[in-house]
VMD Tcl script that builds the backbone (N, CA, C; Angstrom):
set m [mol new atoms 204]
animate dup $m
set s [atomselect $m all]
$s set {name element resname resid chain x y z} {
  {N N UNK 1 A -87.620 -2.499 -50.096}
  {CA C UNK 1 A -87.943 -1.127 -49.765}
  {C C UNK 1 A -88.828 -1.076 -48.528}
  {N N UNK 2 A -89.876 -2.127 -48.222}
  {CA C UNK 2 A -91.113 -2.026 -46.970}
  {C C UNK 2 A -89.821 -2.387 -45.928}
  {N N UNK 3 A -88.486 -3.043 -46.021}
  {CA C UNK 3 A -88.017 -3.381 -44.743}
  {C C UNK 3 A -87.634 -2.384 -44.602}
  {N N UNK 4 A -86.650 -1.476 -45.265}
  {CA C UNK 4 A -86.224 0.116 -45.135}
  {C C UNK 4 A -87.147 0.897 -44.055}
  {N N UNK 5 A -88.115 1.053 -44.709}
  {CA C UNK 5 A -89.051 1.959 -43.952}
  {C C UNK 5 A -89.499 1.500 -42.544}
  {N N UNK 6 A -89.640 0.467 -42.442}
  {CA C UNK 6 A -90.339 -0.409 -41.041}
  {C C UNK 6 A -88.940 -0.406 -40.255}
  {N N UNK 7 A -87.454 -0.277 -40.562}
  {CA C UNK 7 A -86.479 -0.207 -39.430}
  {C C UNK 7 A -86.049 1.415 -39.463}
  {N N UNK 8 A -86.514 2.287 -40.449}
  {CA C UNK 8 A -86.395 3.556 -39.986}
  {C C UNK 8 A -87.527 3.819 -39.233}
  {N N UNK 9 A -88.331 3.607 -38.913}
  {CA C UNK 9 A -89.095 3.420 -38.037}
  {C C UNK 9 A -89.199 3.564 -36.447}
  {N N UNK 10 A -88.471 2.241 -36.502}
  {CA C UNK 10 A -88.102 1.314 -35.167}
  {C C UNK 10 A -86.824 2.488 -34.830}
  {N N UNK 11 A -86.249 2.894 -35.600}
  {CA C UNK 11 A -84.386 3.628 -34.712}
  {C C UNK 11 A -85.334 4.609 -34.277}
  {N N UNK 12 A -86.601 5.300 -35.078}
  {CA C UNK 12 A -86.689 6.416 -34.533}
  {C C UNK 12 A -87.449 6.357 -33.256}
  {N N UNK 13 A -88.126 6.079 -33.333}
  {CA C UNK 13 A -88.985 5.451 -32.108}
  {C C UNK 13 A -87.899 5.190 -31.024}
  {N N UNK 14 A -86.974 4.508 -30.727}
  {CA C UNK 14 A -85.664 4.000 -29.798}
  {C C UNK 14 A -85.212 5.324 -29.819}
  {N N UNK 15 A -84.816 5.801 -30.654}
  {CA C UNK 15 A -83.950 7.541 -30.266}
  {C C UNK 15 A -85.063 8.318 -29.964}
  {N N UNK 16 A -86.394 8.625 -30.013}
  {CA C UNK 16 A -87.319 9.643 -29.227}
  {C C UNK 16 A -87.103 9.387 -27.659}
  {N N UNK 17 A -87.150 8.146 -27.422}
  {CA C UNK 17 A -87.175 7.671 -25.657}
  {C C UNK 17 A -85.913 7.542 -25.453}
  {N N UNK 18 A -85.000 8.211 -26.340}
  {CA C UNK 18 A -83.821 7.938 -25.331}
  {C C UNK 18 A -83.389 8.616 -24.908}
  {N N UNK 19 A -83.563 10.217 -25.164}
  {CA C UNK 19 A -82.861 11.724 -24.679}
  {C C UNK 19 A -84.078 12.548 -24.598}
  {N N UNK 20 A -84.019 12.933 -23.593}
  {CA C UNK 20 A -85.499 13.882 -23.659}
  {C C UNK 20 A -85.462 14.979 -24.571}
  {N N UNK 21 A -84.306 15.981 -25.190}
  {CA C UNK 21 A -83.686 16.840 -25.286}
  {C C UNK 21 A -84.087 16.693 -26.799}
  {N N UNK 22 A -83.644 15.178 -27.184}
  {CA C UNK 22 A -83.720 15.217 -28.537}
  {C C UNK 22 A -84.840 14.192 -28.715}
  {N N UNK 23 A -85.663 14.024 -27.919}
  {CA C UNK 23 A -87.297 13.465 -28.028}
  {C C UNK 23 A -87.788 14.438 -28.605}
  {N N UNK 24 A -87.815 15.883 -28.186}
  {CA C UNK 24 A -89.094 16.889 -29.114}
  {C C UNK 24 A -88.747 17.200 -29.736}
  {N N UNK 25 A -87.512 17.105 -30.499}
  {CA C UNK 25 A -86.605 17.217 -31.901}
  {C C UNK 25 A -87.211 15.856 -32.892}
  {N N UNK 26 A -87.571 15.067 -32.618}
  {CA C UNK 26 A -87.629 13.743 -33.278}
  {C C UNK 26 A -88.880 13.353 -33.567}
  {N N UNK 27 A -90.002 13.276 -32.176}
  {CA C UNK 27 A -90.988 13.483 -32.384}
  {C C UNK 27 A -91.335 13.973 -33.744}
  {N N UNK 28 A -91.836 14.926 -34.068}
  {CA C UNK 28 A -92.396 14.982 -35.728}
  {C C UNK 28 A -92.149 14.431 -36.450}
  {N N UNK 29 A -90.576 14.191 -37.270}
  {CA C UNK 29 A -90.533 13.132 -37.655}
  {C C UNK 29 A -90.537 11.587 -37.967}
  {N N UNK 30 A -90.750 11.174 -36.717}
  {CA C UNK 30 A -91.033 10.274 -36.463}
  {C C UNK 30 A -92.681 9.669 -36.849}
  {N N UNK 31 A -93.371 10.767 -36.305}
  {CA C UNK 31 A -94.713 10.329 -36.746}
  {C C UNK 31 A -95.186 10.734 -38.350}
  {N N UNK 32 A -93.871 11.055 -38.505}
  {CA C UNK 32 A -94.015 11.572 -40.803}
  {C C UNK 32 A -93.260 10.105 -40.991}
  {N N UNK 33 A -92.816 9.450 -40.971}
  {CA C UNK 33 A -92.261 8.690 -40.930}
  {C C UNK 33 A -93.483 6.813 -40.444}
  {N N UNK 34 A -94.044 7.385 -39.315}
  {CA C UNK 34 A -94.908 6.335 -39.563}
  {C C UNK 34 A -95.703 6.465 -40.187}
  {N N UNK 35 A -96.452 7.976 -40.588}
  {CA C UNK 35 A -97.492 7.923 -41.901}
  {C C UNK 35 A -96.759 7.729 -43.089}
  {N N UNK 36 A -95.975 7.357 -43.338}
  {CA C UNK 36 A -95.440 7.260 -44.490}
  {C C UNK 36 A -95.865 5.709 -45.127}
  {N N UNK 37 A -95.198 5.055 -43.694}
  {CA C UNK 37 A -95.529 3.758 -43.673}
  {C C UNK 37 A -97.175 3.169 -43.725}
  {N N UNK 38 A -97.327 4.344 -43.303}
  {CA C UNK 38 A -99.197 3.832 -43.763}
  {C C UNK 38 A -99.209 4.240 -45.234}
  {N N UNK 39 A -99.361 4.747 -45.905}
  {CA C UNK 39 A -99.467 5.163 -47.089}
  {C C UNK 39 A -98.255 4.374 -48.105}
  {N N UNK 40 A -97.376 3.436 -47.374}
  {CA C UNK 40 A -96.514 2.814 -48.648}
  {C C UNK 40 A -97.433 1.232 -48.302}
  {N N UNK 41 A -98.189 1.028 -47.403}
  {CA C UNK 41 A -98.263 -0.418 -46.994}
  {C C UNK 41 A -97.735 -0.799 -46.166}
  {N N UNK 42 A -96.821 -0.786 -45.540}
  {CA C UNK 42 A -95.833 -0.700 -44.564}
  {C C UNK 42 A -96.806 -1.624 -43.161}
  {N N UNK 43 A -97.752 -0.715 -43.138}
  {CA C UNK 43 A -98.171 -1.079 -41.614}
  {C C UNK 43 A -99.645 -0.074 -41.940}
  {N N UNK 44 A -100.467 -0.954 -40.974}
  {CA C UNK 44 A -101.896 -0.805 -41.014}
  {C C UNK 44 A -102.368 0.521 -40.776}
  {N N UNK 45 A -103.312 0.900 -40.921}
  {CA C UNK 45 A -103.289 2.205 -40.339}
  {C C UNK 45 A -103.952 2.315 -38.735}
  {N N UNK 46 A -104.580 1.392 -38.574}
  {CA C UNK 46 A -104.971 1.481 -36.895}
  {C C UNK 46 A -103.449 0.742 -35.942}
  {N N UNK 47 A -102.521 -0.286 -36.741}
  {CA C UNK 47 A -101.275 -0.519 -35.832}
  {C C UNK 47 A -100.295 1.122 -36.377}
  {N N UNK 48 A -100.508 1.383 -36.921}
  {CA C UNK 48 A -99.549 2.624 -36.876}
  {C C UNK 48 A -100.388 3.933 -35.891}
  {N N UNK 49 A -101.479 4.075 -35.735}
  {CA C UNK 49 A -102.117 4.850 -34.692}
  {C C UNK 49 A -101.843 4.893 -33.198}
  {N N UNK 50 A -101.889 3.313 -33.165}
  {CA C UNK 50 A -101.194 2.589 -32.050}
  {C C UNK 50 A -99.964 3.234 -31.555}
  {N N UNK 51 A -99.359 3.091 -32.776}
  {CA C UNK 51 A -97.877 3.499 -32.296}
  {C C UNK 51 A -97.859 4.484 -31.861}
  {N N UNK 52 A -98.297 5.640 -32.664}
  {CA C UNK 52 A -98.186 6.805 -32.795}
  {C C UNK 52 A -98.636 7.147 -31.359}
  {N N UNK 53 A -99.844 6.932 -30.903}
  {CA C UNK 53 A -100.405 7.454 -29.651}
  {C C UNK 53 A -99.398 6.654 -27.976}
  {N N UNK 54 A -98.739 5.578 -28.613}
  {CA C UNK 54 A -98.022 4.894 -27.890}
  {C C UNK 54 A -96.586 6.003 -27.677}
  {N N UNK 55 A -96.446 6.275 -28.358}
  {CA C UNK 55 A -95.179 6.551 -28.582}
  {C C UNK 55 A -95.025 8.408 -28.332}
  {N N UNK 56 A -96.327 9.048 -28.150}
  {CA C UNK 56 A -96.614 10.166 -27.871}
  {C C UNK 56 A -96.903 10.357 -26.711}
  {N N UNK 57 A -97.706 9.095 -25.310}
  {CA C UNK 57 A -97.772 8.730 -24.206}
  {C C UNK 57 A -95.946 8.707 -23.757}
  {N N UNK 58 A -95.406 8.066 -24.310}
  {CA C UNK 58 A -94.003 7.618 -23.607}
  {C C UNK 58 A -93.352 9.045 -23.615}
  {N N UNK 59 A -93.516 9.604 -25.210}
  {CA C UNK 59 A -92.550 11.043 -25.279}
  {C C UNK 59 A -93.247 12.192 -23.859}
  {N N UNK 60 A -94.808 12.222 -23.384}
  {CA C UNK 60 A -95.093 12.859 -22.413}
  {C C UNK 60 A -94.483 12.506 -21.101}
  {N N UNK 61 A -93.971 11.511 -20.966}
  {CA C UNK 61 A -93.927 10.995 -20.277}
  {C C UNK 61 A -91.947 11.504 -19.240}
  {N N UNK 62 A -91.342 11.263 -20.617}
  {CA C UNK 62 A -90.504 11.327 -20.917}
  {C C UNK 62 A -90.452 13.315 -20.471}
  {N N UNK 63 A -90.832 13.640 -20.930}
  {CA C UNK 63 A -90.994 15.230 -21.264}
  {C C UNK 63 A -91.298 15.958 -19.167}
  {N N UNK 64 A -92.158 14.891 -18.706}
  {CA C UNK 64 A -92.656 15.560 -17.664}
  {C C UNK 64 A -91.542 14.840 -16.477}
  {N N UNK 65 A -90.346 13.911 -16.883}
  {CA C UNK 65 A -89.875 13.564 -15.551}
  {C C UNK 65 A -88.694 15.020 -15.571}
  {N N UNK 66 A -88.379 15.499 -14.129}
  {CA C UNK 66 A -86.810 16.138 -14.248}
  {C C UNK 66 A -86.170 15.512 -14.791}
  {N N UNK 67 A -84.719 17.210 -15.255}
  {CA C UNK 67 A -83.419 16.467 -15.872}
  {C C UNK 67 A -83.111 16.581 -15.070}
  {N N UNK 68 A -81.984 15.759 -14.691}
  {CA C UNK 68 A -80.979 15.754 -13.794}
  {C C UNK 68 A -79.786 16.378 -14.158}
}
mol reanalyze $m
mol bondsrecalc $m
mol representation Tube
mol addrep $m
């Protein structure tokens, strides 16, 4: 069950940075999804912060280049 959660994880994280369109669609869940994983054991709660703020840097990031 902890591998379940730790590779739903990982797809979501890979599909936020991959479409900008459907980055702020994903976003939320994604970070319900890593608290989840804090609260099953999954992952620490300062490496899941990590992520989270990692992964909220990239989605800005993501968010502020033009579409083409």
């Amino acid at each position: 069950m902890a591998q379940g959660q730790a590779t739903k994880v990982k797809k979501k994280k890979k599909s936020v940075l991959a479409d900008a369109t459907a980055a702020g669609n994903l976003l939320q869940p994604t970070m319900s999804a890593i608290d989840q994983a804090i609260a099953k054991g999954v992952l620490h709660e300062n490496t899941a912060n990590r992520y989270k703020s990692r992964l909220t840097l990239a989605y800005n990031g993501v968010k502020a280049k033009p579409a083409k």
